[in-house]
C-alpha positions as CSV (number, residue, x, y, z in Angstrom):
1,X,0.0,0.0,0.0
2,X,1.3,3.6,-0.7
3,X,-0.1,6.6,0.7
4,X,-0.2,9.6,-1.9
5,X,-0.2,13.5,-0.1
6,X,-0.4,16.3,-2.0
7,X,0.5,20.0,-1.1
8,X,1.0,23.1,-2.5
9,X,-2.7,24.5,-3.5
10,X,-3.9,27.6,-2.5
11,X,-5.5,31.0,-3.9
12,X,-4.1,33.1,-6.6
13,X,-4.5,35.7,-8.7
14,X,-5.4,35.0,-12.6
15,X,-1.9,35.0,-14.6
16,X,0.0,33.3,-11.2
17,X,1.6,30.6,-10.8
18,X,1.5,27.4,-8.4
19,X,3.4,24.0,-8.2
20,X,1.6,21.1,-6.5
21,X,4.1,18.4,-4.7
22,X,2.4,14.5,-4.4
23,X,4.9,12.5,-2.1
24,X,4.7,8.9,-1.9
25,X,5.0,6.5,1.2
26,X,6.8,4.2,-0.8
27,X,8.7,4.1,-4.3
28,X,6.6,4.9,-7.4
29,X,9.0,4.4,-10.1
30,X,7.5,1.5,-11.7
31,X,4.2,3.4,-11.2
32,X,2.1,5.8,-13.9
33,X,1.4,8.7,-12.1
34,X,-0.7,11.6,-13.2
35,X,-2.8,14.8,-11.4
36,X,-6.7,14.9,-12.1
37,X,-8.9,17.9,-11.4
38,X,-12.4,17.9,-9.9
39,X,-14.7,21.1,-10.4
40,X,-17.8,21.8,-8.3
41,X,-20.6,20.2,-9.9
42,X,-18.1,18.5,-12.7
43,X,-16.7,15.0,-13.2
44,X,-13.0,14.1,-12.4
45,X,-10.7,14.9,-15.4
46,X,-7.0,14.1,-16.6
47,X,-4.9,16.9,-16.6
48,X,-1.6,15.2,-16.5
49,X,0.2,11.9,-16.9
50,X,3.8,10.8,-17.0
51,X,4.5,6.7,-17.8
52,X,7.4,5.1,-15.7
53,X,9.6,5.9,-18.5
54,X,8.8,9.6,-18.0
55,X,6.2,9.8,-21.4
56,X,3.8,12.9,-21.0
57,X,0.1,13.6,-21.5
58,X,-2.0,16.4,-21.1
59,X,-5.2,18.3,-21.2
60,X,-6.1,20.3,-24.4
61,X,-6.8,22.9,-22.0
62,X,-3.8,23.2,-19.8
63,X,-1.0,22.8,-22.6
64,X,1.9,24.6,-22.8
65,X,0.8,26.1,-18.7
66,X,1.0,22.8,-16.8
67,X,4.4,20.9,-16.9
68,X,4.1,17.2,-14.8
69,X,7.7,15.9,-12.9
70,X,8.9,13.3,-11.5
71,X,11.6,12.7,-8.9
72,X,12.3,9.2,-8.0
73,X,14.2,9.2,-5.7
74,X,12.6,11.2,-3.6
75,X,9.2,9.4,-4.5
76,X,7.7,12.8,-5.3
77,X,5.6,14.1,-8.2
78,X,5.0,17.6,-9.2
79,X,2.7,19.9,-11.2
80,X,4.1,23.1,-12.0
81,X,1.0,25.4,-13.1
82,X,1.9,28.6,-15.1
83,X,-0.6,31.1,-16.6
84,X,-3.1,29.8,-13.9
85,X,-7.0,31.1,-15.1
86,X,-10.5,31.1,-12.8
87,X,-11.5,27.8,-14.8
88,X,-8.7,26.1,-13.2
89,X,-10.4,26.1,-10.2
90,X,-10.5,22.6,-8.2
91,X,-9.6,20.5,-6.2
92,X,-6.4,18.5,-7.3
93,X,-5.9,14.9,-6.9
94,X,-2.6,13.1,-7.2
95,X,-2.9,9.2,-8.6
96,X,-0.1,6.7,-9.2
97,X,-1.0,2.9,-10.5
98,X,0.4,0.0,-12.0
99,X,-1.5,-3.1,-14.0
100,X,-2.4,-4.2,-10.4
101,X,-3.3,-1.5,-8.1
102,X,-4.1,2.4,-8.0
103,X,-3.8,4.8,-5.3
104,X,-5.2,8.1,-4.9
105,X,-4.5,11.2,-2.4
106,X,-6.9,13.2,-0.5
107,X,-6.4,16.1,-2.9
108,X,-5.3,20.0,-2.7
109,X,-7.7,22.9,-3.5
110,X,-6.3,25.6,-6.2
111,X,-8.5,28.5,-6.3
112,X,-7.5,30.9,-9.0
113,X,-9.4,34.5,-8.4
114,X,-10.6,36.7,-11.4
């Protein structure tokens, strides 16, 4: 079992910047790992994913803002959030899974003002 904690949210300002920190109870390298995004009154959505051998994928709607990381050995991800805008409002949840299993943290609110 790995326990997933994520930090870093908070209010800002439209045009600000924010990086989110996920750090593992155990290692993660052999794990996907990605940060989803839930809205008020919206479903859970991809924003970010990086493979084990460090491929990316993102959201149409945060390319070329959000960058995902990893750092192994330190069992950490991160989600650096540039140009942040209201609509990027949520909370932020940090997943990691393999073939067999798929673990979730409790999540970090990011509240961007207008």
């Amino acid at each position: 079992q790995v326990q997933l904690v994520e930090s870093g949210g908070g209010l800002v300002q439209a045009g600000g910047s924010l990086r989110l920190s996920c750090a593992a109870s155990g290692s993660i390298f052999r794990f996907n790992v990605g940060w989803y995004r839930q809205a008020p009154g919206k479903q859970r959505e991809l924003v970010a994913a990086m493979t084990s051998d460090g491929s990316t994928n993102y959201a149409d709607s945060v390319k070329g803002r959000f960058t995902i990381s990893r750092d192994n050995a330190k069992n950490t991800v991160y989600l650096q959030m540039n140009e942040l805008q209201p609509e990027d409002t949520a909370v932020y949840y940090c997943n990691a899974r393999t073939w067999t299993v798929n673990y979730w943290g409790q999540g970090t609110q990011v509240t961007v003002s207008s």
